[in-house]
N, C-alpha and C positions, 0 to 999 in steps of 0.2 A: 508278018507277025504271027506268034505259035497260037493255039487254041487255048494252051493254058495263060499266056499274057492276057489274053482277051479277055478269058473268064477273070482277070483278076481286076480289072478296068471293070466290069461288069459287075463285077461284089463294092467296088470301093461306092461307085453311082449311086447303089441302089441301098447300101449302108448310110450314105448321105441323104436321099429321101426319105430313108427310115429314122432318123437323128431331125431333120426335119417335123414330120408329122407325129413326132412322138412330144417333143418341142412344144409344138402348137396347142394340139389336144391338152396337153400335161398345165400350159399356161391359160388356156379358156377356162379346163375345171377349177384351178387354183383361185381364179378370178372372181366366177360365179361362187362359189364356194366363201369366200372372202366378201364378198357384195352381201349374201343371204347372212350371213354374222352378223356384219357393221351394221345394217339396218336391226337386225333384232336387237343388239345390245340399244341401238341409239332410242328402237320403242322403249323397251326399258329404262334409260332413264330418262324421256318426257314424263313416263308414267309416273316413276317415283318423285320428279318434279312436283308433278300436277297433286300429288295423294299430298304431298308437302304443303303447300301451296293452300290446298283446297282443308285440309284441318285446322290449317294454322287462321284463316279467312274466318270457319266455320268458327273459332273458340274467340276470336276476335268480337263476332256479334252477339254472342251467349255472354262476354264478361262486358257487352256494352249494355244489354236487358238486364243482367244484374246489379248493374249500378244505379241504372230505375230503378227497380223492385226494390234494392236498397234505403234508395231516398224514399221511394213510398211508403213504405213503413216506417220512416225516422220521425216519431216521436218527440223529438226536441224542433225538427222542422217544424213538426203540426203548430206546433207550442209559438215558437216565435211568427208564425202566419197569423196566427187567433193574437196575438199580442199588436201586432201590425194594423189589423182588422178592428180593433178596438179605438184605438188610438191611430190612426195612419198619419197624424201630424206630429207626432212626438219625433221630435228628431232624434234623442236617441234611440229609441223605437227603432227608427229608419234603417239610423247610423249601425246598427249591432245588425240587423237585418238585410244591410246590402253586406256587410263583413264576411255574415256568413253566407252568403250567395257566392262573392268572390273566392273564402276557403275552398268552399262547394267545388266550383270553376275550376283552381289550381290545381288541388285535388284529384279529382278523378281525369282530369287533360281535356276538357268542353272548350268547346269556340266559345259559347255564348251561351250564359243561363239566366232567363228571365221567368218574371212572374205575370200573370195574367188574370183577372177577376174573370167571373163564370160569364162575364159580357164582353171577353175578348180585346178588355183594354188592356196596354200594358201595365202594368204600375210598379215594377222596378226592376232591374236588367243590370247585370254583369258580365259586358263584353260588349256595348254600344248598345244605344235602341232603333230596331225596324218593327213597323206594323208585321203582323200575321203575318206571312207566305201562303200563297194559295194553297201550298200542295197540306200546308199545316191544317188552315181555318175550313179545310175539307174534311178533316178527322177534329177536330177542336171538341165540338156540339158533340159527336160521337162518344169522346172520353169522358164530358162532362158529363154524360147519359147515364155512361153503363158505370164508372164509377172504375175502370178498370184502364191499365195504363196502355196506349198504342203509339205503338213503334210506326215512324215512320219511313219507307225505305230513301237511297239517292234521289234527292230533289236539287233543283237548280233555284236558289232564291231569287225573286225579279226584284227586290233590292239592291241586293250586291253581284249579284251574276256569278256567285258563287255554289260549288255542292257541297249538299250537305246529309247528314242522316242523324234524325230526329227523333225525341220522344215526348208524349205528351202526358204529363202524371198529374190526373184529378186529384186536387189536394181537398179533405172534408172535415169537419169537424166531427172529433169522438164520441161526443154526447149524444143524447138519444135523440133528436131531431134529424143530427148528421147531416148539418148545413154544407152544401157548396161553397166552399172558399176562393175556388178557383182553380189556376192547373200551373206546374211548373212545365217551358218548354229548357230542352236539353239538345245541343245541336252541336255534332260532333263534324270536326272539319277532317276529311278524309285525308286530305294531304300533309297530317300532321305522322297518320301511322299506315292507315291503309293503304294510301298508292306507292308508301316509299316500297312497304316490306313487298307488294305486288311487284314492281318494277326490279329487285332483287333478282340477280340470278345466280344460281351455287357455282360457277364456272365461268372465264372469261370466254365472250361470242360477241361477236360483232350483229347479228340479226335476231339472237334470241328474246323472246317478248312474252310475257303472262298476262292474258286479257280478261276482266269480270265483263259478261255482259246480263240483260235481261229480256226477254220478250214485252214489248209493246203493241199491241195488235198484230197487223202484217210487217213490223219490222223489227230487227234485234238489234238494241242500244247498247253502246259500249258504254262502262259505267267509272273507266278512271282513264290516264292521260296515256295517250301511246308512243310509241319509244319514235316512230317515223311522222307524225303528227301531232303535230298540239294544239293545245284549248278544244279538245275533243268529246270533254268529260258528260256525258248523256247527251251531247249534242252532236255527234255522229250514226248514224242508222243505215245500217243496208237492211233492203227488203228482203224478205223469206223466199222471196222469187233466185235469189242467188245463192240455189243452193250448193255450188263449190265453194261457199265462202265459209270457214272452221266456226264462227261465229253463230252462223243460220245452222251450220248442221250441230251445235248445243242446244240452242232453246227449242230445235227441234226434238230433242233427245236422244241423238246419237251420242254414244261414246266412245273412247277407244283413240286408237290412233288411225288417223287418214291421212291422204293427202288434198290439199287445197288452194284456191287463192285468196290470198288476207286483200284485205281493205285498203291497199297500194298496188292489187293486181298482181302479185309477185306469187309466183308457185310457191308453195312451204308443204309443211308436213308437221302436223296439231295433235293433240290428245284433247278430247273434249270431255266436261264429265258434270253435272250438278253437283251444288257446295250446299251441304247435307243442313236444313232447317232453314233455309232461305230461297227468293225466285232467281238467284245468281245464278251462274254458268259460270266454268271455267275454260277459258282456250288457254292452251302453251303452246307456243309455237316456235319455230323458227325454218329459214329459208333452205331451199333441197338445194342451191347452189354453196352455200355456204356446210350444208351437211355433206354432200356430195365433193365437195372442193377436195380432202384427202384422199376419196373413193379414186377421186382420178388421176389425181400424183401416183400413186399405187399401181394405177393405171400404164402410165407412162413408164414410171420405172419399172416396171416386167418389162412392157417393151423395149424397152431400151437394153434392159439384162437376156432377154430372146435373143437378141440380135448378138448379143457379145457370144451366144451359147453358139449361135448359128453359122458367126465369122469363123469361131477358132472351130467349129466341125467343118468348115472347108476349108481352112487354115490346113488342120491335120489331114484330112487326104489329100488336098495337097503336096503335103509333106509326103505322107506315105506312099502317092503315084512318084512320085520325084524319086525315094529311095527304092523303090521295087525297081526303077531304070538302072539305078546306080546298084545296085546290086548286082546283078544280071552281067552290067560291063565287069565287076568289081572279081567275078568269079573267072571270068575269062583273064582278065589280069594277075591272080590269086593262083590259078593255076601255072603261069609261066613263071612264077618265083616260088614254086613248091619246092622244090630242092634246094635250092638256096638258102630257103625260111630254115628247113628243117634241120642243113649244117649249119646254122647259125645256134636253135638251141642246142643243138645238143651240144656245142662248144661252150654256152654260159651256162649252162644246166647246174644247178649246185648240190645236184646229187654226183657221185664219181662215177665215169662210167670210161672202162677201160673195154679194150681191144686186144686179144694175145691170141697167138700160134697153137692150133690146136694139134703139133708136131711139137715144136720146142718149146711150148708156154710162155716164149721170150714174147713182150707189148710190143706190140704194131701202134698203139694210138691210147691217151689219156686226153680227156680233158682238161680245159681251166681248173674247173673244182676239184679233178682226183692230184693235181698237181699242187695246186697251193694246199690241198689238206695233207699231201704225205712229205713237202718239202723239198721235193725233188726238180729237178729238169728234163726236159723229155728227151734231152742227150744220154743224162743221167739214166734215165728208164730202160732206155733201147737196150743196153746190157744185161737189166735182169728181168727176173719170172715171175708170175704170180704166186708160187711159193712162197719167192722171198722174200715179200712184205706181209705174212701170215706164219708167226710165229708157233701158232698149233700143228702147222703142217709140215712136212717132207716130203721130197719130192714122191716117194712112196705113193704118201698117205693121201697125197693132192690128187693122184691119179685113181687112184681108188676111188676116191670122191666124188669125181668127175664121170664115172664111167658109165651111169646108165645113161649120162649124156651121150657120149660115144658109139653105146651099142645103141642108140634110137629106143630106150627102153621107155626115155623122160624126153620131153620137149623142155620142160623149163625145171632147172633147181634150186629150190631156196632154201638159204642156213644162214645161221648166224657163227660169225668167229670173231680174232681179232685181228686190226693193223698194225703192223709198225711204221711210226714213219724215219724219217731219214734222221733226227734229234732223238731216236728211243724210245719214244712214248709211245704209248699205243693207245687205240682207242675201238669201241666195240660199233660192229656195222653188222647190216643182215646184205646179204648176196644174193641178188636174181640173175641165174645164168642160164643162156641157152647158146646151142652152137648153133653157129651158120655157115652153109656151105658159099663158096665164092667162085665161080668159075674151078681153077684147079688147085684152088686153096680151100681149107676149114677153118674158119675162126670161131673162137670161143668174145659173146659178148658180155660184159658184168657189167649191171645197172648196181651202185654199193648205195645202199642208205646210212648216213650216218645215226647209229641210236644209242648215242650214248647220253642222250636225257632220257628218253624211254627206257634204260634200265635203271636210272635214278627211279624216276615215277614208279617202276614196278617193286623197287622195293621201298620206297615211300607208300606202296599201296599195302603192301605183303604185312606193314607194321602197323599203318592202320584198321589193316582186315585184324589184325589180331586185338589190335585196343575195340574194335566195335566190335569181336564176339566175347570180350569180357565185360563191358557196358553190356550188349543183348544179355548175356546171362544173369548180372547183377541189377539191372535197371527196377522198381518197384512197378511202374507200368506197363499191364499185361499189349505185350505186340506177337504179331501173327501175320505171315506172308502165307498167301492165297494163292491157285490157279482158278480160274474161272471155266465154270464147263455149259455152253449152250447146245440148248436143243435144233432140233432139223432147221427150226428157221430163224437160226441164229441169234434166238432170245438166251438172254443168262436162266439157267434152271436149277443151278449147283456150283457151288464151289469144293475144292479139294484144299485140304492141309497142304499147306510143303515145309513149314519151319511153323515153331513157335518158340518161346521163352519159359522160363521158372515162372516167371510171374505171371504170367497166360496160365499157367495150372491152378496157380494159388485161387487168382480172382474168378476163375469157373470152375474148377475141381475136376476138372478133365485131367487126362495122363497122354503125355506127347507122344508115348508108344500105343498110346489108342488113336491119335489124330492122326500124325503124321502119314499122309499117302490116304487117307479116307478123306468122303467126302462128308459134308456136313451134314446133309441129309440123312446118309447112314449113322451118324454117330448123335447126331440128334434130331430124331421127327419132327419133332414140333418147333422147329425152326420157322417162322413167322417168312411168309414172300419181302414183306419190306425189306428184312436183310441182304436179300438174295437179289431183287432186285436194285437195292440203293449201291450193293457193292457192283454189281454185272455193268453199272452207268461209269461207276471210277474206272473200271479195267477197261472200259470198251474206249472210252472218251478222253481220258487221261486225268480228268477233273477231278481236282481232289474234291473234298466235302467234309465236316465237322459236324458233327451233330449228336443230340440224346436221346436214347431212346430205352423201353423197355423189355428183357428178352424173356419171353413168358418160358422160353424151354428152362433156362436157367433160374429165374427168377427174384432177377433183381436189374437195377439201372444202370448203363455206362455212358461214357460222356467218351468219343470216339473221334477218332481222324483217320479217314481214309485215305489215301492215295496209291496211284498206279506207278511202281516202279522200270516196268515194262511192258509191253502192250500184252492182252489177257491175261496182266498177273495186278495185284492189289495187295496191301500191306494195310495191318491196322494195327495203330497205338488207343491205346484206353485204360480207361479208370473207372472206379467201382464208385456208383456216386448214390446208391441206394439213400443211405443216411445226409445226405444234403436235400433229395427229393422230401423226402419227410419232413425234414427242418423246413423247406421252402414253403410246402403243403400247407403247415402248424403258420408258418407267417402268410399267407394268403387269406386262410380264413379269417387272421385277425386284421388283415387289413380290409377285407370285406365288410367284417363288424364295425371297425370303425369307420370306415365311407359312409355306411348305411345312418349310421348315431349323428356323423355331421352334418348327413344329408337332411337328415330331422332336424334336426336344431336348427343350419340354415334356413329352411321353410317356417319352423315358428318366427326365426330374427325376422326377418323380412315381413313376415305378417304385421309385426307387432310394432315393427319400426312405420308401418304404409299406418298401420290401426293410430297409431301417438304421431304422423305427419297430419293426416286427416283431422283429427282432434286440436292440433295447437292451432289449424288458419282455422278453423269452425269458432274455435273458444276463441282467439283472438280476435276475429272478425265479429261476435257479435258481443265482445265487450267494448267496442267503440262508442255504440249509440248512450249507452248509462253513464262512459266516462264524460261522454261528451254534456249529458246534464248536466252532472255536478258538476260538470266547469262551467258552463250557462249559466245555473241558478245560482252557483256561488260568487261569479261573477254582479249578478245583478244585484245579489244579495249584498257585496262590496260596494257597487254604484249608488243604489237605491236606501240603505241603512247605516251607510260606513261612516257615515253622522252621530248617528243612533250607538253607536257600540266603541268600548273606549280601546286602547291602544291592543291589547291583547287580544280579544275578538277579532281586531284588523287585522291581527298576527297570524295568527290560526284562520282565516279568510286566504290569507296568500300562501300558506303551507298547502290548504286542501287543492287549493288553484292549483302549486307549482308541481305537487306530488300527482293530481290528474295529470297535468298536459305530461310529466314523467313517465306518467304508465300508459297516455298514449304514444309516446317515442317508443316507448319498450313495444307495444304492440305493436304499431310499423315493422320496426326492426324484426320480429318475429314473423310476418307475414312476410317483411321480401325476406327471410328466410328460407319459407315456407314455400314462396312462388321459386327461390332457384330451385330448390328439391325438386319440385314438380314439372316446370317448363320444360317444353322441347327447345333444343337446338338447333339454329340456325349456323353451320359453319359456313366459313368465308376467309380468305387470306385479309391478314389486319396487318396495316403500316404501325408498328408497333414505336417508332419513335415517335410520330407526328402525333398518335394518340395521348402520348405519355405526356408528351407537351403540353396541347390542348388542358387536358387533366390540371399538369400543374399553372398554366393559368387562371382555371375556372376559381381552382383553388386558393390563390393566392390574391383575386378578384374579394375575396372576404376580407381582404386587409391591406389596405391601400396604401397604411403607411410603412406597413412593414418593408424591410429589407434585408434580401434572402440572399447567396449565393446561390445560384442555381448551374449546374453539371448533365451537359446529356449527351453521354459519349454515343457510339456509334451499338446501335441496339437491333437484330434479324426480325424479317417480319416472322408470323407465325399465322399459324391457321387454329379458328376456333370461331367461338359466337362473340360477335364484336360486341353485344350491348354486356355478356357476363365479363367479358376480358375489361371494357372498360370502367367495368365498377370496381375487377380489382385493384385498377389503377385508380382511380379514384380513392377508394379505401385506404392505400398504402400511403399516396402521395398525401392523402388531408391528416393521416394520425402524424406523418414525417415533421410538416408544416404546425399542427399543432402542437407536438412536443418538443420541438422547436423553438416554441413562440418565446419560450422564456429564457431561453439561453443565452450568453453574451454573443458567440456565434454564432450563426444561422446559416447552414450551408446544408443542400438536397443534393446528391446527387445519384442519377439512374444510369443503368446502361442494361447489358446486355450479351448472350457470347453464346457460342456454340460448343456442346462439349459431347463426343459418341452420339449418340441419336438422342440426344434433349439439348431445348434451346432455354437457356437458365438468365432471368433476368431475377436485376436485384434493383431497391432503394433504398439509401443511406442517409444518412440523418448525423448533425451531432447535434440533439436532443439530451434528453435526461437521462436515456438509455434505461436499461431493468438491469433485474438482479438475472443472472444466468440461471440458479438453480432452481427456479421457476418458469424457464421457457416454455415447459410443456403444458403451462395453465393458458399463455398468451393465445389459442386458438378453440378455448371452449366457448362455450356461449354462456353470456353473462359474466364472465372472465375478465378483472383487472387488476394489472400491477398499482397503480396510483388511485389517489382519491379522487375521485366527483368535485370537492371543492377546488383540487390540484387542475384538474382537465376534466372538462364536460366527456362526454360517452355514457354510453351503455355495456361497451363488452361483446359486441354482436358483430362488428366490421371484420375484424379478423375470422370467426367463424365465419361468415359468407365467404372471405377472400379463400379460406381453406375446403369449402367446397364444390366452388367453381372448378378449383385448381384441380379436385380431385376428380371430379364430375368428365373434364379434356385428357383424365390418364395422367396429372401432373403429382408433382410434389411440392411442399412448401414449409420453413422454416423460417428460424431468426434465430440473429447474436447479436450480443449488445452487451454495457456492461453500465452499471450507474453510470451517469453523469461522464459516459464517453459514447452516447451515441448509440444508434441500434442501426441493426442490416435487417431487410425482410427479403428473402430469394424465394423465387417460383419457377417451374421447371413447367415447359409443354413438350409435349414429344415431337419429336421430324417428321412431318407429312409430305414425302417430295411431292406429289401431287394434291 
């Protein structure tokens, strides 16, 4: 074997080891590099988890202290305690007294609210009666002391073996003695809001978990129900002694994300953080097998794609040691049909290539191609000359032609003449001749090209060169062919004129017999390097370029396209764009000004809209307590004198009653106005049929004897905050059903559809329908088509429903027409994830 086969065995190896360890290397950093991501984004969102989580926790217990605070100052409460306390056998007394204990209860969502004298007996309860709870009758003596309300934290009642979190509000008399009446307990069941919204998680996971806990001496309590254990609720504790457990390292006061093992032994990896104005902790958690599970799919598939990189690199040197053999034989056989090969083309060759006597010009030998192009036979041929299918020539003139061939003046001749062939026609070829000597013969060889399209083209081009130098002369935009001239090391430093146009003079006032063959430089100094450099990158690169710019020597703007027609040369077309810069300049500033004027006024909107949200729940929130007298005393005032006063007094008694409890609906409706404004969001993918359903059962649950056709075609989920989404449903479906109610027909129907990137769901009704040319009132607040006596409302359903809608990016309208029924559509956008 030679030394060069060897070496070539030895490059293929060792290319193979290098495709290898390139391989390897390339797929370890991809790996690590992809590991150190996936964990940083995954910190990131336990984090934004945990911040969610732990606000939402934190406004949770601040709107449960203010609902105490609330009833502690309620005024009409005092009123009916001190009426209780006077009288505590009057049954109506009692009866109006446990009523409002019960509103009380429904009202703000309490398990259980009872009343208690300053001696810790009950003496009346809304929501069953248990003595005390220890964790209570520990702070009871304490409220009743200082006169001021305490919250009590997760407790376990040894009644009902239930948790609960508690408030205790010393109720006193106003007068100047400010007698102890006793204390309202208030005892809020966690698993009505607290463990659900904890147990929530913004994405589907099989392990992930949000855990409240608290410190208890040496050990931290979990404080709600866990996703892998149950009946857990303050009655599970690991000790501070285990500190890999995400739990202990909270009440510890670590925070952050770690790794650990949870209270099943199971490795995870938690973000722990205190929940801001309480002794709570937050853990989020979830398991590193389950976080790590795609880590190593990811995993396997490089491997798996390595290996496919690494088959086909031995695949192909393979291949390539197999054909470096085969080549090798392939040359040795190549060589023994070299002559053969070569009288093969030159017989199908379809250029013409003749052989003649360079004695008697008579053909020794034609081709296929000189033969089927001149018509002839090579019977036919053997009797004439090369002359005598070149009608330009004589025998004369052919030898004359021919002769510095002859005298060895020329090795090769080339001309162009014409043929004739054997039909008459002739046609134009160019002629490559040289002679060759043969043993004791001279032949003349002619290679002939056919060109007789290439004299079409060239004068196809001859007539086009003339129409493009009366375009270049007459065109309005100034153009200009360049030579590029660089310095010693090969940078552009100058250009030279070679052509320009009329209108290249107009629009710079240069004269072409000043340019032409100068360079720029010379003819103008103060030519700026960008030029010089931006055109030396077209010439050198071929790259054209388009752009605008300023020429200080000239003193005005063009708007330019450069390009390289052949290599160190550039061409530029342009226009005088001075007066568009101006114009543009004159509209920037004014769009500056006005941004700036928007930008203003949006910062007052936004002020003044946050300044009038603040103000309507403040003002509506503490016009509750005065409405709620005058419905109290006017009510008693109907019980207790409604004897006393003749029909008209009774009249006006039920006016001032119906028009309070009216203006407290209105004020409802303005607070949950007021709270969608301001809530945060919780998204979450929503089964948007099975809701819609629900919905219209609840609803339809008002009117048992009614009978409705009810319609619920096929409707997409969607992503959004299930509890805003299902009030629009709500909304839509109760105004459907009640303007409904009076129609001969009664038929709902919902559905649902996808259309470009919005999922647009509607409900249908043939109700009383509206007038169209009022649609755009149906969504203000306060806003109604019909009378109050016609249909209860307020006016305020449709405004919530349109800013929920708007709140998720959606849209929302209606059509309807009298008395044929209304449509209400809502639009949310496509969230593929």
């Amino acid at each position: 074997m030679s030394k060069a086969r060897i070496g070539t065995y030895a490059f293929y190896i060792i290319a193979f080891a290098l495709i290898i360890t390139i391989t390897v290397v390339a797929g370890y950093f991809y790996y690590a590099n992809y590991e150190k991501h996936f964990r940083k984004e995954l910190e990131k969102t336990l984090s934004a988890i945990a911040e969610l989580k732990a606000s939402q926790i934190s406004l949770w217990r601040k709107e449960r202290k203010g609902d105490a605070e609330a009833v502690f100052n309620n005024p009409v409460l005092k009123s009916e305690i001190k009426d209780y306390f006077h009288d505590p056998l009057n049954s109506k007394i009692n009866e109006t007294f446990f009523e409002y204990l019960k509103k009380f209860k429904e009202y703000y969502g309490y398990e259980r609210v009872c009343f208690f004298d300053k001696n810790g007996v009950e003496k009346i309860s809304s929501g069953g009666k248990f003595p005390l709870s220890s964790a209570v009758l520990s702070r009871f003596s304490e409220a009743i002391a200082t006169h001021e309300i305490s919250i009590i934290d997760l407790y376990i009642s040894e009644y009902d073996g239930k948790p609960y979190l508690g408030a205790i509000l010393p109720l006193f008399d106003e007068g100047p003695a400010g007698e102890i009446l006793g204390a309202m307990i208030l005892n809020v069941d966690p698993y009505n809001v607290l463990y659900p919204f904890i147990e929530k998680w913004p994405s589907p996971t099989k392990s992930a978990e949000t855990i409240i806990v608290r410190r208890e001496g040496d050990y931290a309590v979990f404080l709600n129900e866990l996703k892998f254990q149950k009946n857990t609720a303050l009655k599970l504790k690991i000790p501070l002694t285990q500190r890999e457990a995400p739990a202990v390292k909270a009440v510890l006061g670590e925070t952050g994300v770690s790794e650990g093992i949870d209270y099943r032994g199971v490795k995870v990896i938690a973000e722990t953080r205190p929940i801001k104005d309480s002794p709570w902790f937050l853990v989020t958690r979830i398991d590193l097998d389950e976080v790590y599970g795609p880590l190593r799919e990811r995993f396997f598939i490089m491997v798996f794609f390595m290996g496919i990189i690494l088959l086909v690199a031995a695949l192909g040197v393979s291949i390539l040691w197999s054909r470096r053999d085969a080549d090798f034989y392939m040359k040795q056989l190549e060589s023994e049909r070299e002559n053969a090969w070569l009288q093969d083309i030159i017989e199908k060759s379809l250029n013409e290539i003749f052989v003649f006597s360079a004695e008697t010009l008579k053909f020794k030998y034609l081709n296929t191609g000189a033969r089927r192009n001149l018509g002839y036979s090579m019977h036919e041929l053997y009797g004439l000359t090369a002359y005598n299918i070149k009608p330009e020539f004589t025998e004369e003139t052919f030898k004359a032609a021919i002769a510095p061939l002859v005298k060895k003046e020329k090795q090769v001749l080339v001309f162009e003449t014409v043929h004739k062939r054997k039909d008459g026609s002739l046609y134009d070829v160019e002629v490559h001749l040289q002679l060759i000597e043969r043993e004791n013969e001279s032949l003349f060889l002619a290679v002939i090209n056919d060109i007789t399209e290439r004299k079409k083209i060239e004068k196809a081009v001859l007539k086009n060169e003339q129409q493009y130098r009366l375009l270049f002369k007459n065109m309005t935009s100034g153009f200009a062919l360049h030579e590029i001239i660089l310095d010693d090391n090969k940078k552009p430093c100058d250009y030279r004129f070679i052509e320009v146009n009329d209108a290249f003079e107009t629009l710079t006032g240069a004269r072409s017999s000043e340019l032409i063959g100068n360079t720029v430089k010379t003819i103008m100094p103060a030519t700026e390097d960008y030029w010089i450099e931006t055109y030396g990158k077209v010439a050198l690169t071929g790259e054209a370029v388009r752009f605008e710019n300023f020429s200080a020597a000239i003193g005005k703007y063009f708007e330019i396209l450069a390009y390289s027609p052949e290599p160190g040369k550039f061409a530029t077309i342009f226009q005088d764009i001075t007066e568009r810069k101006a114009i543009e300049k004159q509209i920037r500033e004014l769009n500056d000004s006005l941004e700036k004027k928007v930008a203003e006024r949006t910062v007052q909107l936004e002020s003044s809209n946050k300044e009038l949200e603040a103000f309507a729940y403040s003002v509506s929130h503490d016009l509750r307590a005065p409405l709620r007298a005058i419905d109290g005393f006017s009510r008693f005032l109907a019980e207790d004198y409604g004897d006393k006063l003749d029909a008209e007094g009774n009249r006006l008694i039920k006016v001032v009653r119906d028009n309070t409890q009216k203006m407290d609906q209105l004020i409802s409706d303005l607070l949950s106005l007021s709270r969608i404004t301001r809530s945060e969001m919780s998204l979450a993918i929503i089964d948007m049929k099975k809701m819609a359903q629900l919905v219209y059962t609840e609803a339809l649950s008002q009117l048992p004897d009614a009978s409705y056709e009810f319609i619920c075609g096929q409707i997409p989920e969607a992503q959004g905050d299930p509890n805003l989404i299902r009030q629009v449903w709500h909304n839509l479906i109760s105004n459907a059903v009640k303007y409904t109610s009076k129609s001969p027909v009664k038929k709902i129907e919902i559905g649902g559809y996808r259309q470009s990137e919005e999922l647009i769901f509607f409900v249908k009704d043939s109700g009383v329908g509206f007038n169209a040319d009022y649609v755009n009132k149906l969504f203000g607040v306060f806003q109604r088509l019909h009378k109050s006596e016609e249909f209860e409302g307020n006016g305020v359903g449709l405004a919530i429903v349109q800013r929920i809608i708007h709140r998720h990016g959606g849209r929302v309208w209606a059509e309807g027409k009298i008395n044929e029924g209304a449509a209400f559509y809502f639009t949310l956008p496509v969230k593929e994830n």
